[in-house]
Backbone and ligand atoms as CSV (ligand in chain L), in Angstrom:
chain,resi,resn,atom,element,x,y,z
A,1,UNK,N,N,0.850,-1.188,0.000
A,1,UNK,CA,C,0.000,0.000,0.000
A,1,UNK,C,C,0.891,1.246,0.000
A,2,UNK,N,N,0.369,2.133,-0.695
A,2,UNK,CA,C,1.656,3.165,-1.075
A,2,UNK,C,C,0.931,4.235,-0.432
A,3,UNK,N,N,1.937,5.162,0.350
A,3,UNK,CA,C,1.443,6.661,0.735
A,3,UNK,C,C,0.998,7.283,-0.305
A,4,UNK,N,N,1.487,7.913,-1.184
A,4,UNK,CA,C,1.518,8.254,-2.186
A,4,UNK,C,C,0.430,8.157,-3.328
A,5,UNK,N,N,-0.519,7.042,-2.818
A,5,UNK,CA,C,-1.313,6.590,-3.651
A,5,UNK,C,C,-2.538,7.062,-3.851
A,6,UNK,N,N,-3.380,7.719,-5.319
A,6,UNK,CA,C,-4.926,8.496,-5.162
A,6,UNK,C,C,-5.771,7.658,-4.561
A,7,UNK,N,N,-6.505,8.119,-3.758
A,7,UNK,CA,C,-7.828,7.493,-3.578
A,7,UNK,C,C,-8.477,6.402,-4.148
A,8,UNK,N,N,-8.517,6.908,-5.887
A,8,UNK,CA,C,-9.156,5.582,-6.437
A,8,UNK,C,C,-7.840,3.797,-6.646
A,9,UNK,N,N,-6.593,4.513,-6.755
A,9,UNK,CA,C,-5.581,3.557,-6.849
A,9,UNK,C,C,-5.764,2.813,-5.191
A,10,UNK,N,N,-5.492,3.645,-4.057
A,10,UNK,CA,C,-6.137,3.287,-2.834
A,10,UNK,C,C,-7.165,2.312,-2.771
A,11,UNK,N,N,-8.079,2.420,-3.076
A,11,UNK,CA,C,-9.641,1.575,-3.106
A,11,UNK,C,C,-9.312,-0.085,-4.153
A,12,UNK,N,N,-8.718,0.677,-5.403
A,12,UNK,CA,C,-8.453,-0.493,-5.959
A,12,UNK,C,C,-7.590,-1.955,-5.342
A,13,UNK,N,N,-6.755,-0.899,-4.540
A,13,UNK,CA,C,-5.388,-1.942,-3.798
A,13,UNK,C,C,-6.578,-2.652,-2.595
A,14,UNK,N,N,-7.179,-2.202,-1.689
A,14,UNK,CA,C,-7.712,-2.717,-0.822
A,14,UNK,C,C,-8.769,-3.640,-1.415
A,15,UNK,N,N,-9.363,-3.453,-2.508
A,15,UNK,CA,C,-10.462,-4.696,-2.712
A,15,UNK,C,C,-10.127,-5.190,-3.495
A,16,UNK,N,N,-8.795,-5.628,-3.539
A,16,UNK,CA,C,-7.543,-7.147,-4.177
A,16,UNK,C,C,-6.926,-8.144,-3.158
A,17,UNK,N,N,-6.450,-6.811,-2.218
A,17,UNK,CA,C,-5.389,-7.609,-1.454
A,17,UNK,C,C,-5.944,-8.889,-0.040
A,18,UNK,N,N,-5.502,-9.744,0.094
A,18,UNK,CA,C,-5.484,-10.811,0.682
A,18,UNK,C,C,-5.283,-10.172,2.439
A,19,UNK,N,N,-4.039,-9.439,2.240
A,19,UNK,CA,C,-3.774,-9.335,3.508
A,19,UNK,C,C,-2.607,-8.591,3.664
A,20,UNK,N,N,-2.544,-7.540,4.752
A,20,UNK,CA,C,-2.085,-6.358,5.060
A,20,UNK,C,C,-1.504,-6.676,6.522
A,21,UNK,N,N,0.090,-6.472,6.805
A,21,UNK,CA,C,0.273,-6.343,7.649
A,21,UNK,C,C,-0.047,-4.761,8.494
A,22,UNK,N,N,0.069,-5.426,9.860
A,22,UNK,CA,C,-0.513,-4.655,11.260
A,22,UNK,C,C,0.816,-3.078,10.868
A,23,UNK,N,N,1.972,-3.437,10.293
A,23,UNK,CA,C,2.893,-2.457,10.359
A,23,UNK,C,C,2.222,-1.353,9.080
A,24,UNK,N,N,2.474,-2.056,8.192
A,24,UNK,CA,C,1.629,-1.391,7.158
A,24,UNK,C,C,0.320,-0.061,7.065
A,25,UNK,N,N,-0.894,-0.862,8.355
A,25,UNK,CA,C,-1.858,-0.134,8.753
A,25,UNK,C,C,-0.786,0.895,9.119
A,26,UNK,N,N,-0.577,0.900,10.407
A,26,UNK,CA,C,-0.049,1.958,11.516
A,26,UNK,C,C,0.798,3.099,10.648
A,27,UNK,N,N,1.721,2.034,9.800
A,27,UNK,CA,C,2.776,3.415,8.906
A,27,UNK,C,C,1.672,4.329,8.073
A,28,UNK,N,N,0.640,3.639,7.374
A,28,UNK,CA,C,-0.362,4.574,6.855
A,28,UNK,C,C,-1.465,5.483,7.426
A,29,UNK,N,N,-1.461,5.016,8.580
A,29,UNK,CA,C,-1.971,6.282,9.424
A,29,UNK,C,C,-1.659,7.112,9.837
A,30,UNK,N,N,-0.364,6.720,10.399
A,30,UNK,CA,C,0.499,7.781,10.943
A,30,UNK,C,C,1.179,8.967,9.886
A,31,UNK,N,N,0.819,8.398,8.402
A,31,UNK,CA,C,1.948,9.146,7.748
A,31,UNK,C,C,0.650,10.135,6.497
A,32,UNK,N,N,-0.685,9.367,6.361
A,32,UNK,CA,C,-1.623,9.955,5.433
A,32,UNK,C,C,-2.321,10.903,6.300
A,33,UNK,N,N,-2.060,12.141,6.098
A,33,UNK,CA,C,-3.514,13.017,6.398
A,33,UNK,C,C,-4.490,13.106,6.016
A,34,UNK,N,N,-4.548,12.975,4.527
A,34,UNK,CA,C,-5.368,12.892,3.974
A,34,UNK,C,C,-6.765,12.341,4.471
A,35,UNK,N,N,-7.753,13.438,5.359
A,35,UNK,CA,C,-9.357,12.393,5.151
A,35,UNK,C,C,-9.905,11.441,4.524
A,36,UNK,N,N,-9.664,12.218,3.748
A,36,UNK,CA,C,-10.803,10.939,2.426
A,36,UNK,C,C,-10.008,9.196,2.730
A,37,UNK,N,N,-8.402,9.282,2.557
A,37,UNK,CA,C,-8.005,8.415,1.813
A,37,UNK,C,C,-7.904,7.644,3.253
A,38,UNK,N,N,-8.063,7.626,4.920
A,38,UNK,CA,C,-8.196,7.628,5.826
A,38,UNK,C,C,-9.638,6.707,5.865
A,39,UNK,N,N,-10.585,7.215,5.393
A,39,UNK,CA,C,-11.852,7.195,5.473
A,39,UNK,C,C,-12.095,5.245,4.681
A,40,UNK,N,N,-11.662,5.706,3.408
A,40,UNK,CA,C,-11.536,4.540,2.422
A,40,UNK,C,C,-11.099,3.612,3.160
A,41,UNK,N,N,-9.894,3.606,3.667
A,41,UNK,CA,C,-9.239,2.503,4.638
A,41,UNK,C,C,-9.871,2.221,5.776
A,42,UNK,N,N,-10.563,2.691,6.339
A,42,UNK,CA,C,-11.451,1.971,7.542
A,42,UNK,C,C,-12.561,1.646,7.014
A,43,UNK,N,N,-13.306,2.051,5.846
A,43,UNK,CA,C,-14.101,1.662,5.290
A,43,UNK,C,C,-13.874,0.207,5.196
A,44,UNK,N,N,-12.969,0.086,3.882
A,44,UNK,CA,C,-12.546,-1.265,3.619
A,44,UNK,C,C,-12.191,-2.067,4.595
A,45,UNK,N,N,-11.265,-1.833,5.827
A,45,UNK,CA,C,-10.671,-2.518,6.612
A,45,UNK,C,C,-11.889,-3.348,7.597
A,46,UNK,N,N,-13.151,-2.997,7.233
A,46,UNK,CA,C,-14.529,-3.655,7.803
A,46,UNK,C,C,-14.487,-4.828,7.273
A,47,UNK,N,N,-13.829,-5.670,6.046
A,47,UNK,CA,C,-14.018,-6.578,5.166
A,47,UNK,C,C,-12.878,-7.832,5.525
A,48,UNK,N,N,-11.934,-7.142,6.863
A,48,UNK,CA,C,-11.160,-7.852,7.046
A,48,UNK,C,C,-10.937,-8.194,8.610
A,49,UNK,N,N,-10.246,-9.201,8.973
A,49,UNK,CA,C,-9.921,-9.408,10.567
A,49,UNK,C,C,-8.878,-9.767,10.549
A,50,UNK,N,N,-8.303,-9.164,11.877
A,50,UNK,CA,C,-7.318,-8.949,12.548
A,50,UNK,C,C,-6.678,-10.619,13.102
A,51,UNK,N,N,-5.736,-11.273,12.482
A,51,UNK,CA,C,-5.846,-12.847,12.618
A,51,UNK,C,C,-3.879,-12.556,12.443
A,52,UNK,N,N,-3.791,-14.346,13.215
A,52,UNK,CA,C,-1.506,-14.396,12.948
A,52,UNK,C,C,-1.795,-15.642,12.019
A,53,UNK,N,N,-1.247,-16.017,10.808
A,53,UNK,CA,C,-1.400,-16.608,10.038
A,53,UNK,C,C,-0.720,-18.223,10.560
A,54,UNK,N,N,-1.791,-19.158,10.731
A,54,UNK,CA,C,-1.379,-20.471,11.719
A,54,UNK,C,C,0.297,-20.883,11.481
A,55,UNK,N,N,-0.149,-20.819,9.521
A,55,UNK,CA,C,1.632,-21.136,8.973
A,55,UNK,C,C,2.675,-20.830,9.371
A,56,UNK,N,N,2.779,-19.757,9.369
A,56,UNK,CA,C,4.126,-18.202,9.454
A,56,UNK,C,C,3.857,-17.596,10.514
A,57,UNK,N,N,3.011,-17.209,11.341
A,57,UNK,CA,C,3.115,-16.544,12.594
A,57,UNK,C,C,2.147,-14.877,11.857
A,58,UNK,N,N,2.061,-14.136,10.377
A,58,UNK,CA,C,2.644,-12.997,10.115
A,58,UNK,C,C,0.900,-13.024,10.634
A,59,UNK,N,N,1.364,-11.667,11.576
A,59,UNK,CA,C,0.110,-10.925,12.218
A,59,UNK,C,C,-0.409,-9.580,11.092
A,60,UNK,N,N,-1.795,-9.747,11.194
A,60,UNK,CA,C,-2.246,-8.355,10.284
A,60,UNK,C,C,-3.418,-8.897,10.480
A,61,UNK,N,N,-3.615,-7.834,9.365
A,61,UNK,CA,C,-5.381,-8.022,8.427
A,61,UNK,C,C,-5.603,-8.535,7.657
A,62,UNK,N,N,-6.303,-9.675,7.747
A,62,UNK,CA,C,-6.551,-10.886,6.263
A,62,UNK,C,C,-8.400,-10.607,5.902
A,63,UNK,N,N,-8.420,-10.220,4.596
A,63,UNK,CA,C,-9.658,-10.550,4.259
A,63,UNK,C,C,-10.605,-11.744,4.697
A,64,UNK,N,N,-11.731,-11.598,5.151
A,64,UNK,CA,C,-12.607,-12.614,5.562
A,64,UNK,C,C,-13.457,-12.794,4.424
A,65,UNK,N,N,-13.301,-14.197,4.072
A,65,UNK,CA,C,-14.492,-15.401,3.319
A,65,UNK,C,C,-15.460,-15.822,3.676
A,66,UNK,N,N,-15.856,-16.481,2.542
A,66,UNK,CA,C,-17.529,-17.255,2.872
A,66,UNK,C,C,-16.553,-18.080,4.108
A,67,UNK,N,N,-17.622,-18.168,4.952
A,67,UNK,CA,C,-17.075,-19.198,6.190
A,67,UNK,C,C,-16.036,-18.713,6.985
A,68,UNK,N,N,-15.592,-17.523,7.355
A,68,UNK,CA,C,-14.221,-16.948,8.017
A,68,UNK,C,C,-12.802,-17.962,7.132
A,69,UNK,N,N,-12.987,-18.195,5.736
A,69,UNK,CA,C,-11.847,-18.904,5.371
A,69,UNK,C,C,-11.306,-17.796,5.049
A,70,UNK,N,N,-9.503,-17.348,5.708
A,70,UNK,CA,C,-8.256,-16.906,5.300
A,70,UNK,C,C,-7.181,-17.077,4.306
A,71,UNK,N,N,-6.672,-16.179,3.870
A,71,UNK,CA,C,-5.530,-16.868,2.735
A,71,UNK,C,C,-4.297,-15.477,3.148
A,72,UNK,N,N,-2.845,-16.499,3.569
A,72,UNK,CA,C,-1.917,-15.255,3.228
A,72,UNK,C,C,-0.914,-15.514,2.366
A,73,UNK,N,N,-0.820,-15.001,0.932
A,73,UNK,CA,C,-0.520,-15.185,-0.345
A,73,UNK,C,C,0.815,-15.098,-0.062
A,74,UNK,N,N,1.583,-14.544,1.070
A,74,UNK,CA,C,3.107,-14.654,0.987
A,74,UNK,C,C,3.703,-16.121,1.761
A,75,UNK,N,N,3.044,-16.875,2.354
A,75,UNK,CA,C,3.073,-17.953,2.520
A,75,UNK,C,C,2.290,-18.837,1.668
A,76,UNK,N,N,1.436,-18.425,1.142
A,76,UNK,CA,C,0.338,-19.359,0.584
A,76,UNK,C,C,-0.257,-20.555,1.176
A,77,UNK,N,N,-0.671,-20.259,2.327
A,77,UNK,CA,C,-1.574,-20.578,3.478
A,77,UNK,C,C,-2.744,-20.188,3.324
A,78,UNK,N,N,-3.955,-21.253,3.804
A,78,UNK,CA,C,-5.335,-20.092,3.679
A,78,UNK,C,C,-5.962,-21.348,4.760
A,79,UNK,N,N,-6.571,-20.824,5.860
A,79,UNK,CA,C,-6.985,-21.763,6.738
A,79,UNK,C,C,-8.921,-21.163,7.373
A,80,UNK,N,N,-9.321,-21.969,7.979
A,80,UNK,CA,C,-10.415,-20.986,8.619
A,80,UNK,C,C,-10.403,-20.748,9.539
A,81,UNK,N,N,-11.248,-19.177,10.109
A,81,UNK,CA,C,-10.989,-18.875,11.706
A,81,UNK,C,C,-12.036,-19.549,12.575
A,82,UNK,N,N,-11.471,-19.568,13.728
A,82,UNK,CA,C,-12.016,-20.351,15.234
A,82,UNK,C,C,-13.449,-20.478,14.766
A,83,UNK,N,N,-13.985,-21.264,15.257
A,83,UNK,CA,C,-15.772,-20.889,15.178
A,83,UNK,C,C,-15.927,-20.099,16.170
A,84,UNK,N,N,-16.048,-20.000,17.296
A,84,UNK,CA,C,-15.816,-18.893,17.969
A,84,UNK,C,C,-15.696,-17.211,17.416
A,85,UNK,N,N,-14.534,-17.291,16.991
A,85,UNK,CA,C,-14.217,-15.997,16.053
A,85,UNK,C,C,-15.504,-15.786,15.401
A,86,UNK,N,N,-15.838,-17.147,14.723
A,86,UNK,CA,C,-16.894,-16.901,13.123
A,86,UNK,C,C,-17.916,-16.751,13.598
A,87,UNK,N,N,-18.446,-17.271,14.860
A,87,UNK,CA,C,-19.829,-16.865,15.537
A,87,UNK,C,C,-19.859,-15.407,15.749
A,88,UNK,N,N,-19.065,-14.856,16.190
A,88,UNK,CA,C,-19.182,-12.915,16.870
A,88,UNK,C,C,-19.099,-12.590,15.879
A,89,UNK,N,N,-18.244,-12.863,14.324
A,89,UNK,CA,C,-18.417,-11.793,13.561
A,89,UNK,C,C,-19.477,-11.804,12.884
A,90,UNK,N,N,-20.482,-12.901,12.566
A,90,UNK,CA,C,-21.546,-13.116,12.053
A,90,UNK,C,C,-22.267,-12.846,12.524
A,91,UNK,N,N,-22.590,-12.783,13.711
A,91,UNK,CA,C,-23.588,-12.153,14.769
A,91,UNK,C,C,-23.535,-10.671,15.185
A,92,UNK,N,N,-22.352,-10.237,14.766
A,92,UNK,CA,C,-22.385,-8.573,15.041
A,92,UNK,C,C,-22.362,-8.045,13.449
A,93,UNK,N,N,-22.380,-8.767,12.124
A,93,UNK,CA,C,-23.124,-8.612,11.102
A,93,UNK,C,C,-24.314,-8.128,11.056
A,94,UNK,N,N,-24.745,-9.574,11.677
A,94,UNK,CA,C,-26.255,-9.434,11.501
A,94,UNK,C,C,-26.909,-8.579,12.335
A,95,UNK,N,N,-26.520,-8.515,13.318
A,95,UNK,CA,C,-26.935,-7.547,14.170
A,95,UNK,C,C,-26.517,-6.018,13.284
A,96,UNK,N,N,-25.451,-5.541,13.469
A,96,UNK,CA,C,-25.566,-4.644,12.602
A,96,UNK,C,C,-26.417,-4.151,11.247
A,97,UNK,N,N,-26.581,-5.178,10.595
A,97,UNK,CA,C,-27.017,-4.527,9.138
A,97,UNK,C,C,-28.818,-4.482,9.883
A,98,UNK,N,N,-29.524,-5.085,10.479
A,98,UNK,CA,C,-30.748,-4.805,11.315
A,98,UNK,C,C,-30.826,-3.471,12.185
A,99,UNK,N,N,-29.844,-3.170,13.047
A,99,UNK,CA,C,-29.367,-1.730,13.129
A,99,UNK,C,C,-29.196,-0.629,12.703
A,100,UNK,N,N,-28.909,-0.944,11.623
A,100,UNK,CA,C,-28.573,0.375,10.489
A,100,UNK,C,C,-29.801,0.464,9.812
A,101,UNK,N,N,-30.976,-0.792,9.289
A,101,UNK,CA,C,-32.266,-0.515,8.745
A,101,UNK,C,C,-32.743,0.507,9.533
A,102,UNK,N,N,-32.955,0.102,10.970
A,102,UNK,CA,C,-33.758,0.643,12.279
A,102,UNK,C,C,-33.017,1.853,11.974
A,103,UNK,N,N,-31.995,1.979,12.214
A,103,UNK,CA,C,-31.633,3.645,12.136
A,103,UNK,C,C,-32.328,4.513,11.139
A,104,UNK,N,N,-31.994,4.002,9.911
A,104,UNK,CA,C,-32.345,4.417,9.109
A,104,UNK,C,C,-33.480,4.996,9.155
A,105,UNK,N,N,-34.351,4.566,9.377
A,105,UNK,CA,C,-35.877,4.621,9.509
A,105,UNK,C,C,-36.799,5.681,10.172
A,106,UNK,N,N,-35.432,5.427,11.182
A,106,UNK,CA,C,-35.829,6.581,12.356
A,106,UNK,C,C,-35.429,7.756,12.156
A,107,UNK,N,N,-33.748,7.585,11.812
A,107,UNK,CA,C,-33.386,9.332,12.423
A,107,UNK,C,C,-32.269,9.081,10.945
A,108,UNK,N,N,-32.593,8.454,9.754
A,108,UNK,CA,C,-31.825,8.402,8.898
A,108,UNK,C,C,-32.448,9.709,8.042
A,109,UNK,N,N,-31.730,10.496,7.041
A,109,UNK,CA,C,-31.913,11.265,5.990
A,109,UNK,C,C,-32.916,11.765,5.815
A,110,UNK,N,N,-33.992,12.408,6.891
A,110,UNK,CA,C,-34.830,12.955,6.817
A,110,UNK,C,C,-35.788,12.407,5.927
A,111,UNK,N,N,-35.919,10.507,5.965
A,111,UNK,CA,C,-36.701,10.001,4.944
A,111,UNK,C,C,-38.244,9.960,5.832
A,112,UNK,N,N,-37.908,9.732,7.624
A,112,UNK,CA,C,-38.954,9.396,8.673
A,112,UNK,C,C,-39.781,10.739,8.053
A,113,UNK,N,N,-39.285,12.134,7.662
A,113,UNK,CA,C,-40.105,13.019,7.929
A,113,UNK,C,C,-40.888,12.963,7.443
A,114,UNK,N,N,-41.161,12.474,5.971
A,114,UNK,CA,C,-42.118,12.559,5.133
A,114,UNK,C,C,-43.081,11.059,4.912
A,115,UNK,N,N,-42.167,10.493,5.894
A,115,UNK,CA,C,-42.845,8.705,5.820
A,115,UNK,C,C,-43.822,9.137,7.416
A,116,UNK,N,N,-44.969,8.313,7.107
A,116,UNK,CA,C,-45.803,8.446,7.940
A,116,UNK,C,C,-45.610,7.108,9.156
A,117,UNK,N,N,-46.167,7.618,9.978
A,117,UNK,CA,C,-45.702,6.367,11.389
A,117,UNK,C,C,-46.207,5.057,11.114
A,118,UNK,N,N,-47.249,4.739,10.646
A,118,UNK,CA,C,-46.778,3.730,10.122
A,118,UNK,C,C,-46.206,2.618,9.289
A,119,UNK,N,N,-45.734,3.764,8.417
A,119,UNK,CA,C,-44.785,3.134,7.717
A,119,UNK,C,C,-43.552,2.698,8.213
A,120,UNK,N,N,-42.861,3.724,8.843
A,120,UNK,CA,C,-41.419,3.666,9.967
A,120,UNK,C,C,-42.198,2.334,10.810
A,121,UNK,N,N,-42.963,2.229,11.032
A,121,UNK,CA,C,-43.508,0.718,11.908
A,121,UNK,C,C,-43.275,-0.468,11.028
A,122,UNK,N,N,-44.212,-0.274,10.200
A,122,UNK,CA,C,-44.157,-1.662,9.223
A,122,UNK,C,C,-42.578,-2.138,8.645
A,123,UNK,N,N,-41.996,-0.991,8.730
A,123,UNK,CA,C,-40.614,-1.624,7.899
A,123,UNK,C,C,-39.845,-2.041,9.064
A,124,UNK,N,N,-39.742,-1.334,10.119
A,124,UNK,CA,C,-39.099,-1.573,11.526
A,124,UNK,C,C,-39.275,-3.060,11.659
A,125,UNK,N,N,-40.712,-3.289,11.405
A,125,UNK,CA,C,-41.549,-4.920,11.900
A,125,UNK,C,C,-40.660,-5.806,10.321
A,126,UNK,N,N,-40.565,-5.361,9.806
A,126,UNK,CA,C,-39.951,-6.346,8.391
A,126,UNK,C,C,-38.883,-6.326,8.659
A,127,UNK,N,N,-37.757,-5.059,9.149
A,127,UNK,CA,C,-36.737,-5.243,9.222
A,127,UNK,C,C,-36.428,-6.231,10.550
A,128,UNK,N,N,-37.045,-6.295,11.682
A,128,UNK,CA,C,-36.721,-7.182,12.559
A,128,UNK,C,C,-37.315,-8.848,12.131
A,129,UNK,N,N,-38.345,-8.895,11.723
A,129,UNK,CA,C,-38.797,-10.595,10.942
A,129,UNK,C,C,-38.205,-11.162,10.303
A,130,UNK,N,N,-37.511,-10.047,9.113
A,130,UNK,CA,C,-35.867,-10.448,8.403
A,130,UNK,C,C,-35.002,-11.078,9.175
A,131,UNK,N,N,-35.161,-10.675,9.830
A,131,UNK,CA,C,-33.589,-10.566,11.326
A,131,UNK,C,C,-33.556,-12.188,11.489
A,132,UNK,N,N,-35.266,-12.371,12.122
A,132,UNK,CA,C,-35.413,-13.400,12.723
A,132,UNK,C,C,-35.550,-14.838,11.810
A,133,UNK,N,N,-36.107,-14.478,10.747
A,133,UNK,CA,C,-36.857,-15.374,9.670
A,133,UNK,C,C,-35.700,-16.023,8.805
A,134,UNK,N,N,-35.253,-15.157,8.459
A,134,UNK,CA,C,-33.826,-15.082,7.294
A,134,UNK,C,C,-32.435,-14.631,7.748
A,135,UNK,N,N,-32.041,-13.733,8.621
A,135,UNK,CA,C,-30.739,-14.057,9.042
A,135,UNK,C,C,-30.146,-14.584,10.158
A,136,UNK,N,N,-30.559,-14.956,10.966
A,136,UNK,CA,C,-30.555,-15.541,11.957
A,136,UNK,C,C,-30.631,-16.883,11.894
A,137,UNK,N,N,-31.410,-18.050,10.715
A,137,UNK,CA,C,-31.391,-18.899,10.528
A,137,UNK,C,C,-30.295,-19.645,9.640
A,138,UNK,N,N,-29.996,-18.667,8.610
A,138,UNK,CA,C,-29.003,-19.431,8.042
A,138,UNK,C,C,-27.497,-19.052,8.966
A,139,UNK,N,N,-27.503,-17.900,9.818
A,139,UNK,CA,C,-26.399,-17.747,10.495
A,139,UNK,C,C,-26.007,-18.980,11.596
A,140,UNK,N,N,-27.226,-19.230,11.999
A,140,UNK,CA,C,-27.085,-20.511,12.920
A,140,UNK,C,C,-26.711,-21.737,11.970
A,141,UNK,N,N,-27.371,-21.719,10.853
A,141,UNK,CA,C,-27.088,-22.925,9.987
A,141,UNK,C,C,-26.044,-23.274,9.184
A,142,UNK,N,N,-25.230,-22.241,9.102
A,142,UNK,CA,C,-23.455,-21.897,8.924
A,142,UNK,C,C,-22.430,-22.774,10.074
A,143,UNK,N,N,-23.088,-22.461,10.903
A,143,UNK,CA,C,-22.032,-22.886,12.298
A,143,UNK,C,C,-21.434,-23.988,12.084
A,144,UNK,N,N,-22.411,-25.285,11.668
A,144,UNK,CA,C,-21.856,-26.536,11.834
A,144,UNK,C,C,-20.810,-26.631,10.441
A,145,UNK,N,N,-21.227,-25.978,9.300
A,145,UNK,CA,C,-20.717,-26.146,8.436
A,145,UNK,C,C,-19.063,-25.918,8.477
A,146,UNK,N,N,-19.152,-24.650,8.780
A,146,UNK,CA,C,-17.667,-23.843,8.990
A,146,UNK,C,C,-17.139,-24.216,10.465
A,147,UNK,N,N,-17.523,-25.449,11.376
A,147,UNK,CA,C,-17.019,-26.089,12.286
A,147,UNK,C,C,-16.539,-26.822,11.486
A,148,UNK,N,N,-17.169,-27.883,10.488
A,148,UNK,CA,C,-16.294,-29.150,9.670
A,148,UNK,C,C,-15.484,-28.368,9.143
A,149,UNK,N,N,-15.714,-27.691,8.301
A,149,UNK,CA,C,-14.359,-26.824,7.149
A,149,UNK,C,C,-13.580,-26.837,8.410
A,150,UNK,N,N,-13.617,-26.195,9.343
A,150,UNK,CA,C,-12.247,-26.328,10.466
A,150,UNK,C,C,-11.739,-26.823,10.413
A,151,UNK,N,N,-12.591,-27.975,11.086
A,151,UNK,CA,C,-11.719,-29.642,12.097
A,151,UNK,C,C,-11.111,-30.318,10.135
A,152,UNK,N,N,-11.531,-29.950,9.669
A,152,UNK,CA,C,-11.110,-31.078,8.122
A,152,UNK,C,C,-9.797,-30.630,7.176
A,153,UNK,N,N,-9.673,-29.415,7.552
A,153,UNK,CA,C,-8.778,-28.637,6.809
A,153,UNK,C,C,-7.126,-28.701,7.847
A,154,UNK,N,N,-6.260,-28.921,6.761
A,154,UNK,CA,C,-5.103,-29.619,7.197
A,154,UNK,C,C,-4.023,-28.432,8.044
A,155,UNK,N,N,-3.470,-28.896,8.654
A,155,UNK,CA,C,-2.517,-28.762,9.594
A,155,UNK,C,C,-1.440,-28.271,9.399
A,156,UNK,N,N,-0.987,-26.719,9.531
A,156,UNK,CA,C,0.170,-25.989,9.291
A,156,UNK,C,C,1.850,-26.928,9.196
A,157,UNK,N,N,2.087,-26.746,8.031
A,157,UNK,CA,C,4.054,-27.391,8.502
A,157,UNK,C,C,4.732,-27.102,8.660
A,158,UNK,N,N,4.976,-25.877,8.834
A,158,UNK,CA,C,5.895,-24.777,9.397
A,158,UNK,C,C,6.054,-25.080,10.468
A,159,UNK,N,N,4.687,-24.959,11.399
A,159,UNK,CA,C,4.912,-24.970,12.810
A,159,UNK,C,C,4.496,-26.305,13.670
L,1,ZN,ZN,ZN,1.576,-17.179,6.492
């Protein structure tokens, strides 16, 4: 990731790369003033978790997969995270994107003003039935899956 780099070259590098070391972040914060290009990077950096690669040890930010599966292309390692791990981040997903409807609704873009109460109700009530009906079910129904991908997927030789 280059200081130096526009915004859109910025954006491009982050929704390629595999994985970013922890030094990397810090030197680019410390060294970009730049807002915007600040902004982009925590943006993106939502798409990734903070994981030490089982192989190599190398600590950073690895993009997260279907299933919390990892890959770090300078080892060429790609393993999946804890279920544990994969339960909180899926669950503060889902929780989130139900959050942000509700926000929305309420005190988002001055859309409540002109939407009548019960409309802000009815969608509130869809956005939480969603929650319950549809994400919440297949989130639970992930678990076991991305428990086998775990336990089945082979065993670092490095270490
Ligand atoms: Zn590695």
């Amino acid at each position: 990731m280059n200081l130096t780099s526009t915004p859109k070259e910025l954006k491009k590098y982050l929704a390629s790369t595999e994985y970013l070391s922890r030094e990397t972040i810090e030197n680019f914060r410390r060294n970009s003033e730049q807002e915007e290009r600040q902004k982009i990077l925590s943006d993106k950096l939502e798409s990734f978790i903070i994981e030490r690669c089982p192989n190599c040890g190398a600590y950073g930010f690895y993009r997260w997969h279907f299933l919390g599966k990892l890959k770090h292309p300078d080892c060429r390692w790609s393993w999946y995270v804890k279920t544990g791990t994969y339960i909180r981040a899926k669950f503060k997903d889902a929780f989130s994107s139900v959050f942000s409807d509700v926000k929305q609704d309420v005190v988002g873009s001055g859309i409540a003003v002109h939407k009548g109460c019960f409309d802000v109700i009815s969608d509130l009530a869809f956005s939480i039935a969603s929650f319950f009906l549809v994400i919440l079910p297949i989130t639970i129904m992930l678990i076991p899956i991305q428990l086998f991908c775990r336990l089945t997927q082979p065993k670092p030789k490095n270490r």
